[in-house]
C-alpha positions in Angstrom: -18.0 -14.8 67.6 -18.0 -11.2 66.4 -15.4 -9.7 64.6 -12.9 -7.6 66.5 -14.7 -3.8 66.5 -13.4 -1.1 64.2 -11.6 1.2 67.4 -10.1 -2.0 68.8 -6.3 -1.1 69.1 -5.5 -5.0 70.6 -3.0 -6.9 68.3 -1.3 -10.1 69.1 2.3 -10.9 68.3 4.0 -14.1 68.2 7.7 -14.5 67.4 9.7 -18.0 67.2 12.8 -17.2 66.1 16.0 -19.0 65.0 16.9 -20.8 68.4 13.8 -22.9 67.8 13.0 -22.8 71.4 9.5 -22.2 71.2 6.6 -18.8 70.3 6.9 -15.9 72.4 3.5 -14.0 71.9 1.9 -10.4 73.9 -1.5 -9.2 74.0 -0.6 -5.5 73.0 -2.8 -2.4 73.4 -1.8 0.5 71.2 -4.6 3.2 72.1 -2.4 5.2 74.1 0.8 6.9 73.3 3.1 4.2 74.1 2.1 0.0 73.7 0.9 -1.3 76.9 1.5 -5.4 77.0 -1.4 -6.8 78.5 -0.5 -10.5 78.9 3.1 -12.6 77.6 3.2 -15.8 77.4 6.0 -18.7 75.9 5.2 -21.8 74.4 8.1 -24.5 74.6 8.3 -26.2 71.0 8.0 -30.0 71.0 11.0 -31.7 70.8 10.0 -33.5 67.6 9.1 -29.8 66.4 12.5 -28.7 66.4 13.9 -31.3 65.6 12.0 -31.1 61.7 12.7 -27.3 61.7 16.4 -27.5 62.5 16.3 -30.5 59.7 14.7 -27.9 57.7 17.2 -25.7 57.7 19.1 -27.5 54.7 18.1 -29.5 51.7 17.1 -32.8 52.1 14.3 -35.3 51.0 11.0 -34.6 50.7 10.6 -31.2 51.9 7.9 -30.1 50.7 6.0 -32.7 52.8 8.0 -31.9 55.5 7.5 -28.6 55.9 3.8 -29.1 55.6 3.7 -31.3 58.8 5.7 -28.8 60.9 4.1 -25.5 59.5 0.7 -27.6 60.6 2.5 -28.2 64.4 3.3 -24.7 64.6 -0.2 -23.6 64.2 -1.1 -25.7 66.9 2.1 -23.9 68.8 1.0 -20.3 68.2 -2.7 -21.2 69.1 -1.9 -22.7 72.5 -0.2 -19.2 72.6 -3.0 -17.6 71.8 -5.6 -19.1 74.0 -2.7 -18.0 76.9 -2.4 -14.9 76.0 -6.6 -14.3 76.1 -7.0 -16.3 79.1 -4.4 -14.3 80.8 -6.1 -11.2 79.9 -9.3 -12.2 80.4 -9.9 -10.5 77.0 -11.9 -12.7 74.5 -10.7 -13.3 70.5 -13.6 -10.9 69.0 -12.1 -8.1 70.7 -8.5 -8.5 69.0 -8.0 -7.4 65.7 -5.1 -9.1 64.5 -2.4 -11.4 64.9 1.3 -10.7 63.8 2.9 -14.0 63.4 6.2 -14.4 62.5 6.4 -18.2 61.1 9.7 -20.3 61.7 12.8 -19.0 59.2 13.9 -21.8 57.1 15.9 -20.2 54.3 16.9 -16.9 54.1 18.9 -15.7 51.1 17.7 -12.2 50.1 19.4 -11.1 46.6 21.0 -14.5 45.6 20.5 -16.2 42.6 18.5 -14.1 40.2 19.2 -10.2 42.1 16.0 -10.8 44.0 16.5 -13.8 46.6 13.9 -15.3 48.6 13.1 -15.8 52.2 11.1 -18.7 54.1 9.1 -18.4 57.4 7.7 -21.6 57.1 3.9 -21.8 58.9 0.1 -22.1 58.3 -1.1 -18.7 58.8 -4.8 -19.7 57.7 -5.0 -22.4 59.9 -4.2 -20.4 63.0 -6.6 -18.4 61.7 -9.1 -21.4 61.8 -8.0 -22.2 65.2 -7.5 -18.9 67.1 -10.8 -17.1 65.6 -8.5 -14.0 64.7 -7.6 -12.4 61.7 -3.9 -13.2 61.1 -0.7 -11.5 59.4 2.2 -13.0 58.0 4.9 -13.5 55.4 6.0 -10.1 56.6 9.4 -10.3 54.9 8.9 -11.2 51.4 7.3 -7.7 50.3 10.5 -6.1 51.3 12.2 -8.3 49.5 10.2 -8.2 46.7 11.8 -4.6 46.5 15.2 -5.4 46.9 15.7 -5.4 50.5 16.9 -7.7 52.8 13.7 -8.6 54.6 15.8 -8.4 57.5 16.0 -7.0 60.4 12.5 -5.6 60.5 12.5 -4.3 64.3 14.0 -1.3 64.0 11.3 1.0 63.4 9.8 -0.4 67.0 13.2 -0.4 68.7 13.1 3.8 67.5 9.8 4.2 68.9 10.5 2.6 72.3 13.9 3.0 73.1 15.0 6.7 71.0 15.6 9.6 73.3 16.8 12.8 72.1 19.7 14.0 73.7 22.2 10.6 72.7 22.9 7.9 70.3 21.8 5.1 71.1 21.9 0.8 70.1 19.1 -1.8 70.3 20.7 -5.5 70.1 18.7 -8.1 70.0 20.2 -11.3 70.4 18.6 -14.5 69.4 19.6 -17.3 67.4 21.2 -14.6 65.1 21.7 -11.1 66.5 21.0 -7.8 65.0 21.4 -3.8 65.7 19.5 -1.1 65.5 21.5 1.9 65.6 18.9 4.9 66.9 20.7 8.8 66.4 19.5 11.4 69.0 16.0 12.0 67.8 16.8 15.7 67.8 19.1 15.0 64.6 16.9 13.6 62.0 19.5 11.4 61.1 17.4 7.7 60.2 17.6 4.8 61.8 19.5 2.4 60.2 20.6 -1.2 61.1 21.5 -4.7 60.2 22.1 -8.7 61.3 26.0 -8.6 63.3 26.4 -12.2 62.9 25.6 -15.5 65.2 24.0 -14.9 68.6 23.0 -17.9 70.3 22.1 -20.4 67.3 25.8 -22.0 67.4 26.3 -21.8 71.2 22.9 -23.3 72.2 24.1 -26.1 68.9 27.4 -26.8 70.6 25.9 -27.0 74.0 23.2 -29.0 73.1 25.7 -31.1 71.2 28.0 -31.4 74.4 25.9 -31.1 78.0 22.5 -32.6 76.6 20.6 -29.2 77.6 19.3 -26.6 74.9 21.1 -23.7 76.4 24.0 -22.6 78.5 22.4 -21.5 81.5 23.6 -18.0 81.7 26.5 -18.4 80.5 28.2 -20.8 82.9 30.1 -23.0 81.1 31.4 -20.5 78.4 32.8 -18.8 81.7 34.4 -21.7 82.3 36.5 -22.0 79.3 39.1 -20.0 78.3 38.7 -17.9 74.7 41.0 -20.1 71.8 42.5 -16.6 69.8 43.6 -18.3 66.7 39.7 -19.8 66.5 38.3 -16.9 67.0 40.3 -15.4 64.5 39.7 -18.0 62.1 36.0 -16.9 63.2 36.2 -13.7 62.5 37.9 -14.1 59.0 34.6 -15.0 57.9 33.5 -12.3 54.7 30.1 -11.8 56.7 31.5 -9.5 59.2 33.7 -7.7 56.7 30.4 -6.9 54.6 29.0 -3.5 54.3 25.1 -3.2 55.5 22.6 -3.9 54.3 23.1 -7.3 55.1 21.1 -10.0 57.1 22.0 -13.6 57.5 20.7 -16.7 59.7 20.9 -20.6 59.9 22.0 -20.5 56.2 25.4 -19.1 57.2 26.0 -19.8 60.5 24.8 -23.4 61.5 27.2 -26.1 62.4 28.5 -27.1 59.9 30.0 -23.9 59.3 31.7 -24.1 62.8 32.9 -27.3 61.9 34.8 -26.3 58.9 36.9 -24.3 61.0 37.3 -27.1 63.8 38.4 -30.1 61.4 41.7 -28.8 60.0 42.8 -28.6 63.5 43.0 -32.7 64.4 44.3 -33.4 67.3 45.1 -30.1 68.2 41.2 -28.9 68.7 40.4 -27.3 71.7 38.3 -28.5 74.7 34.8 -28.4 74.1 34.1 -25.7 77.0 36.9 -23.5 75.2 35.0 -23.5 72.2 31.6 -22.6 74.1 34.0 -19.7 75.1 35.3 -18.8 71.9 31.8 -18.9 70.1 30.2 -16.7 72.6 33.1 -14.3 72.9 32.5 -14.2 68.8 28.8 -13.2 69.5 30.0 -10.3 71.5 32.6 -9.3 69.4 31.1 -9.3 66.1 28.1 -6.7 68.2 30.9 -4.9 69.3 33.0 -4.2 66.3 29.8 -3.2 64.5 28.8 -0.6 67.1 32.4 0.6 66.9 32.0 0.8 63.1 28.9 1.8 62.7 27.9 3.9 65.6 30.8 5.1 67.3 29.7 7.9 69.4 26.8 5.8 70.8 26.1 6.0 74.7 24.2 3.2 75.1 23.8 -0.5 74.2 20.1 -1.7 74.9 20.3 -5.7 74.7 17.1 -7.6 74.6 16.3 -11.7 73.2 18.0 -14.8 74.5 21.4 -13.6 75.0 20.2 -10.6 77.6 20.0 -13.4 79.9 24.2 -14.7 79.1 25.9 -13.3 81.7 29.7 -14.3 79.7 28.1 -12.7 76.6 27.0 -9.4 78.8 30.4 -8.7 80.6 32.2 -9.6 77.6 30.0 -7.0 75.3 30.9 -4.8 78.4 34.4 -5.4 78.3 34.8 -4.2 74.4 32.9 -0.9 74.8 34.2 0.1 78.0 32.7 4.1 77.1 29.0 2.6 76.1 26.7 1.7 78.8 25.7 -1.6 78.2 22.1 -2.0 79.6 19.2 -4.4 78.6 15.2 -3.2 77.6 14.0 -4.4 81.1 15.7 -1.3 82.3 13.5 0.9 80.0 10.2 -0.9 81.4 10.4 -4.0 78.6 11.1 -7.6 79.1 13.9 -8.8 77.1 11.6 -11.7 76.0 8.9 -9.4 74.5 10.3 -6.7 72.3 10.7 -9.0 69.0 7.0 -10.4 69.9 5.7 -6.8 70.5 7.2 -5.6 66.7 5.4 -8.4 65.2 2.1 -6.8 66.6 2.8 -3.4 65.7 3.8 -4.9 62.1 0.7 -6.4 62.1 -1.3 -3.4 63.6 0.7 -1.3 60.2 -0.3 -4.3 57.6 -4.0 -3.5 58.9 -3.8 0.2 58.3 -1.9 -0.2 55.0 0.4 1.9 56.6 4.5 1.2 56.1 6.2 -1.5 58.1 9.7 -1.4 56.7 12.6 0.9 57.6 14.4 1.3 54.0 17.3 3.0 55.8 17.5 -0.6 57.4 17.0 -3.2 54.5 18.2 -1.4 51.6 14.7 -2.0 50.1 13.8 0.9 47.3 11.2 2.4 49.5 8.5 2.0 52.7 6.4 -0.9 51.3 3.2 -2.0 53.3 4.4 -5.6 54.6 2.4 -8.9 55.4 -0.5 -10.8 54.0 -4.0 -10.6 56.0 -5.6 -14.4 56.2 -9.2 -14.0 57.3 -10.7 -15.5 60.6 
């Protein structure tokens, strides 16, 4: 098949992020003055899929094998995606140029060890390159890195261009497994973007629920609303140095996985609270750990725009609600864009930049030294 044409401005972007629950991908057209998304489509994860990516997620035996299995899996993943996406579309692979894929975050740990850190997206870019018939881009945080950023969050710079509006302050959360801000000024101001990872969004409550009803996710937030907040856990929560830490920061699994949670539970004994209570208290932390950093950081916003996962937990909503009674707390399907999509929709435009060679990073953001061209191009 052809090679996608020269003026072709259709990129594909693919996003699994650190709930594991499967690849959310768009078509994306970016001829015109604002993205147009031309198909979506989700692709569950196997449960044996996430089950080797959530072992992943700390040391254990032969990982190297390991992580060659599931990176070969989530090829297979992403190109089920793929062929979705085109079908849906009716567009055929030659006429896309690229494909923005994400990969599955196994470590992140940006500026540990020896100043410059490392980060993981574990996948096999050149084999869904093999299967899809598309050039493909990944490995989009390492370059930021590389220049002593974070790597993390990298959405801003689309969050600006979607959601900024002269005239007001406003904040882009996206909760996932971890949840992040970007905090956009008036774009009368030519103040910059900046932005960084709040904390845990729905990695430990989809754990604990997962853990204790058998399902992957708390259906809108049901049974954290049936719980009642534990104070002195949350506290205990909220002691964590994380929160306490100037940006730029980022975290993920690394920090905030179970056993973390269960530090905090074991010293209790007897006296730990109801399961559903601490459902309650973990998503009330979500919240409150958004909400003290827009407090913080951007204090004269006027509106929080909430997209990912968490959009969808109605406890997690009124709650974020609740602390910000003076910001308008509204999601991006308001603005015309389905909480599911934005992440998937940066990863295109990321890809769309690598293509270019034009700057994917916002510096501002990371804390890397400058703009650095991100991603590696693998070849159809």
């Amino acid at each position: 098949m052809p090679a996608a044409t020269q003026s072709s401005e259709m990129y594909i972007g693919l996003m699994s992020g650190t709930s594991m629950d499967g690849a959310d991908g768009v078509l994306v057209d970016f001829s015109g003055a604002q993205p147009v998304v031309l198909a979506a489509a989700h692709t569950p994860f196997p449960a044996p899929l996430r089950e080797a990516f959530g072992a992943l997620q700390q040391p254990g035996d032969d990982e190297i094998h390991r992580e060659a299995m599931a990176s070969n899996s989530l090829a297979r993943v992403y190109a089920d995606c793929v062929a979705a996406l085109l079908r849906t579309a009716d567009v055929p692979a030659g006429s896309v140029t690229a494909i923005g894929a994400h990969g599955q975050t196994i470590r992140h740990r940006p500026g540990q060890y020896d100043g410059i850190g490392y980060t993981r997206q574990s996948q096999h870019p050149a084999l869904l390159a093999e299967l899809a018939d598309i050039d493909v881009v990944a490995d989009f945080r390492s370059r930021d890195i590389a220049a002593g950023g974070q790597g993390a969050p990298l959405v801003p710079a689309v969050h600006a261009a979607l959601f900024g509006a002269a005239g007001e302050t406003r904040v882009v959360c996206n909760i996932g497994g971890i949840s992040n801000i970007s905090i956009l000024p008036a774009t009368n101001t030519g103040r910059p973007v900046t932005g960084f990872d709040c904390g845990p969004g729905n990695a430990l409550l989809d754990d604990w629920n997962q853990r204790h009803c058998g399902t992957p996710y708390d259906d809108g937030g049901a049974w954290a609303a049936s719980g009642k907040v534990d104070t002195a856990l949350l506290a205990q929560m909220l002691a964590e140095p994380y929160f306490r830490a100037p940006p730029p920061k980022s975290t993920g699994r690394d920090l905030f996985h179970p056993g973390w949670l269960q530090t905090l539970l074991e010293p209790l004994d007897d006296r730990q609270p109801p399961a559903v209570d601490v459902q309650a208290t973990l998503a009330t932390l979500t919240a409150t750990a958004i909400a003290q950093d827009v407090q913080r950081y951007a204090p004269h916003a006027q509106r929080l725009i909430v997209c990912g996962g968490g959009a969808h937990n109605a406890f997690v909503m009124a709650t974020l609600a609740q602390l910000l009674p003076h910001v308008q707390v509204q999601t991006t399907a308001d603005f015309g864009v389905p909480v599911s999509q934005v992440e998937a929709i940066a990863f295109a435009w990321l890809a769309r930049q690598c293509v270019r060679r034009a700057f994917g990073n916002v510096p501002t953001v990371t804390g890397a030294a400058g703009p650095r061209v991100l991603g590696a191009i693998y070849p159809r």
